[in-house]
C-alpha positions as CSV (number, residue, x, y, z in Angstrom):
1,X,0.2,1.8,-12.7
2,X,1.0,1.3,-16.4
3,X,4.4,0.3,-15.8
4,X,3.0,-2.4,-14.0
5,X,0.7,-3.8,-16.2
6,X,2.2,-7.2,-18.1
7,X,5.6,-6.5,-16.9
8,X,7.9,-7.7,-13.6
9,X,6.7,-5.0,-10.8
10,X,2.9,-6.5,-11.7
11,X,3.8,-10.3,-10.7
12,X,6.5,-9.4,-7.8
13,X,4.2,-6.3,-6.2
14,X,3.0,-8.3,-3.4
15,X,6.0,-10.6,-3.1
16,X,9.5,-9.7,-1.6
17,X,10.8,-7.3,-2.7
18,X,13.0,-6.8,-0.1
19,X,16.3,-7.2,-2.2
20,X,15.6,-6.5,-5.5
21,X,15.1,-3.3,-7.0
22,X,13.7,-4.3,-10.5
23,X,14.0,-1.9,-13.2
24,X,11.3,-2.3,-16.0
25,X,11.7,-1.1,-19.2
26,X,8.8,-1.2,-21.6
27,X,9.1,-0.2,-25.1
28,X,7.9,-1.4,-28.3
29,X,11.7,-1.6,-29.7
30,X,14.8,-3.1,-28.7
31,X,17.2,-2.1,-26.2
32,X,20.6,-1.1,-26.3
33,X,23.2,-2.9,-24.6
34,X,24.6,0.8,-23.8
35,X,21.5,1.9,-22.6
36,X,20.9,-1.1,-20.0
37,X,24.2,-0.8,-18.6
38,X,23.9,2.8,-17.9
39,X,20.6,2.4,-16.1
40,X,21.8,0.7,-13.8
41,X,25.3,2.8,-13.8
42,X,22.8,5.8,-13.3
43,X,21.1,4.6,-10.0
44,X,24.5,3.6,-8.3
45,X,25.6,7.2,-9.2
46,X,22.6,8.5,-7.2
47,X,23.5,6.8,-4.7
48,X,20.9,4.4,-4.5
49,X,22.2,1.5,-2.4
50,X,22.9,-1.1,-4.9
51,X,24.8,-3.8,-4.1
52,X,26.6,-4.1,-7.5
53,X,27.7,-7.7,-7.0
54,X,24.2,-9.2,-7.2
55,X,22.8,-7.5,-10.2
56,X,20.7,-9.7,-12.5
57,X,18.8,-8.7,-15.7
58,X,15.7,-10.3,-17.3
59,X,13.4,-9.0,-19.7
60,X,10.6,-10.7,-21.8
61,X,10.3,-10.8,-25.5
62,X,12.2,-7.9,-27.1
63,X,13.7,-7.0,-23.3
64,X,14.4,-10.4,-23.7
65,X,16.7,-10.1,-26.7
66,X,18.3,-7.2,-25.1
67,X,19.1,-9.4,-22.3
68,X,20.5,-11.6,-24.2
69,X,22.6,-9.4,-26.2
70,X,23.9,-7.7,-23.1
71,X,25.0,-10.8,-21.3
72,X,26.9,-11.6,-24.8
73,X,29.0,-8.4,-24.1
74,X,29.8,-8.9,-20.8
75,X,33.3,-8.5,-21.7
76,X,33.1,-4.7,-22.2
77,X,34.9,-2.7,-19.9
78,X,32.4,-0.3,-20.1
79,X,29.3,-2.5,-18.9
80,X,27.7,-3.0,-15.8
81,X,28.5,-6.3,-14.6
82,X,25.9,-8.5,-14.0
83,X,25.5,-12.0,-12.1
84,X,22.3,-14.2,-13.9
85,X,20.2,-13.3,-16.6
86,X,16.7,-14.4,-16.8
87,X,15.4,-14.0,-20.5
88,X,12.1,-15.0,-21.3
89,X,10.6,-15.9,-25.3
90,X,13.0,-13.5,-26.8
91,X,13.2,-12.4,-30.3
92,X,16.2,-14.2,-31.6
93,X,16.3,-15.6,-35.1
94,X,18.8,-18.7,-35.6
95,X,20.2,-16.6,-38.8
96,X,20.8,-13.7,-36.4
97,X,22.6,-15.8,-33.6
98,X,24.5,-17.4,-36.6
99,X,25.8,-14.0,-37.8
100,X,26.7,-12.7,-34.6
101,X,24.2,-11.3,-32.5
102,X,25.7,-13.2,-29.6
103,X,29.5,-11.7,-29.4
104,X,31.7,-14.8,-28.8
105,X,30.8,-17.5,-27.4
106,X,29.5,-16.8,-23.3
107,X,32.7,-17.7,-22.5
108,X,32.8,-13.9,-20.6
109,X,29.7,-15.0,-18.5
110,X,31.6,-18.1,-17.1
111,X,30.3,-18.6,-13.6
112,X,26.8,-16.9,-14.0
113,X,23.8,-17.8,-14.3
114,X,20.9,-18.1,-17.0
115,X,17.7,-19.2,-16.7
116,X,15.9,-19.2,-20.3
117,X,12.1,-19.7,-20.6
118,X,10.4,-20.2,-23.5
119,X,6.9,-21.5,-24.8
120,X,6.7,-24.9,-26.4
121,X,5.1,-23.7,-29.5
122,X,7.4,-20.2,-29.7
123,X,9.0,-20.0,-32.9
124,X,12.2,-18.9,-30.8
125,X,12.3,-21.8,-28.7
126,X,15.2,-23.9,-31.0
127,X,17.8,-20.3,-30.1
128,X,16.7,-20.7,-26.1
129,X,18.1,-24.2,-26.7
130,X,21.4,-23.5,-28.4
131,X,21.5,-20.3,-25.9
132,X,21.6,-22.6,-22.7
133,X,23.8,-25.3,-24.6
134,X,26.2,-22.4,-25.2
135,X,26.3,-21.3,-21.3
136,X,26.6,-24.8,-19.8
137,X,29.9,-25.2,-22.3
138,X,31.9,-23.0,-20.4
139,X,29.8,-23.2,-17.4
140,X,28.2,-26.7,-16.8
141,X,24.9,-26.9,-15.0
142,X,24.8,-22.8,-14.9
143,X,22.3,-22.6,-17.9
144,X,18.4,-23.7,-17.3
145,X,15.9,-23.7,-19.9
146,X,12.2,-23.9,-19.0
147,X,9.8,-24.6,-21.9
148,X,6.4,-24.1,-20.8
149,X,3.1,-24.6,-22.9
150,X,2.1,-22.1,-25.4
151,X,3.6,-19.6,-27.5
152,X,4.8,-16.7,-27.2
153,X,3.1,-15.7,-23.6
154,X,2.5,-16.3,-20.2
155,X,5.4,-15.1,-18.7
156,X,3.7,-13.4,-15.8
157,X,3.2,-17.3,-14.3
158,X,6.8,-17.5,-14.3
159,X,7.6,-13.7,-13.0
160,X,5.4,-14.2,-9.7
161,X,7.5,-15.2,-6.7
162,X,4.7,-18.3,-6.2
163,X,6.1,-20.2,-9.3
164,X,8.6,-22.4,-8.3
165,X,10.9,-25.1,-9.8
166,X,13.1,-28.1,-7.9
167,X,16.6,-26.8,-8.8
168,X,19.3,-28.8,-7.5
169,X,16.6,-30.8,-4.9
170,X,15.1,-27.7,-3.9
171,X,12.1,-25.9,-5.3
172,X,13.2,-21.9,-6.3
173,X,11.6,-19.3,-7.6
174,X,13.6,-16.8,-10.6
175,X,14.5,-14.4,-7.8
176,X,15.8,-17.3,-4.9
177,X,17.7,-18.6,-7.9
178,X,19.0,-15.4,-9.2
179,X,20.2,-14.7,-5.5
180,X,22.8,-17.7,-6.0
181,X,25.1,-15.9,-8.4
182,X,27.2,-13.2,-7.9
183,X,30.0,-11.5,-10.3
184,X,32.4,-12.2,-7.1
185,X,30.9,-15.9,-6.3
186,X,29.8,-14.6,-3.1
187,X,25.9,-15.7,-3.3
188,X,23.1,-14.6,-1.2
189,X,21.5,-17.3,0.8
190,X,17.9,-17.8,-0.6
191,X,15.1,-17.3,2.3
192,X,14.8,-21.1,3.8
């Protein structure tokens, strides 16, 4: 359907899906860090079986930003924990993440994950940088940065469960490597 189109459920419909529910908001604005939190607050209270130990957010362009921004507030009692992020081209300025778009410094989002991709030629691609730098600070190795060619696009190459990476030896896709972090540190094995 139209939900489908140029978003996550289009590149993972014929993959496994098996343990992921993915939730795919499209808009043509930002999202709220509230607003994310309680999505996923909102299908746990329905009783949805949600194993809230291996959430994981991702989001492309603006979703990306809100990704970002949500991650960055991790320290909120309030929020839905989460265990990796996987932000895509997002909309960050330098002289936003300069005046504090980020809140702190990551340091809340020790022992996660987050896997940053971002086109060559995206005039974002200097804040995926400093975003990953950040991460691996207070968690070494736990931020990845994929710069592919191109702007401002393609992410549906990296969405489908075909694209793969060597990561630590072994080729992963987003969702094997998502399925390493937990917010306990109890990972998921990835399917062999």
């Amino acid at each position: 359907g139209i939900i489908a189109q140029n978003n996550p459920p289009y590149a993972i419909e014929n993959g496994d899906t098996v343990r992921f529910i993915v939730l795919s908001i499209t808009g043509q604005s930002f999202i709220g860090e509230n607003e994310m939190s309680n999505g996923a607050k909102d299908l746990i209270a329905r009783g949805i079986r949600i194993d809230a130990d291996h959430i994981y957010v991702t989001g492309l362009s603006a979703g990306a930003r809100s990704t970002v921004g949500y991650i960055s507030h991790q320290d909120a009692s309030n929020y839905q924990r989460v265990a990796a992020a996987v932000p895509m081209s997002y909309t960050l300025t330098v002289d936003e993440m300069d005046g504090g778009y980020w809140v702190g410094s990551f340091s809340n989002f020790a022992g996660k994950g987050v896997w940053a991709f971002t086109g060559k030629d995206d005039v974002h691609t200097d804040v995926a940088t400093a975003l990953v730098d950040s991460i691996n600070i207070h968690s070494p190795g736990n931020g990845r940065l994929t710069v592919y060619p191109g702007g401002h696009c393609c992410w549906m190459t990296y969405y489908d469960p075909k694209y793969r990476e060597s990561v630590n030896g072994k080729m992963m896709n987003i969702y094997e490597w998502m399925l390493q972090y937990s917010t306990t540190g109890n990972s998921v094995p990835p399917p062999a």
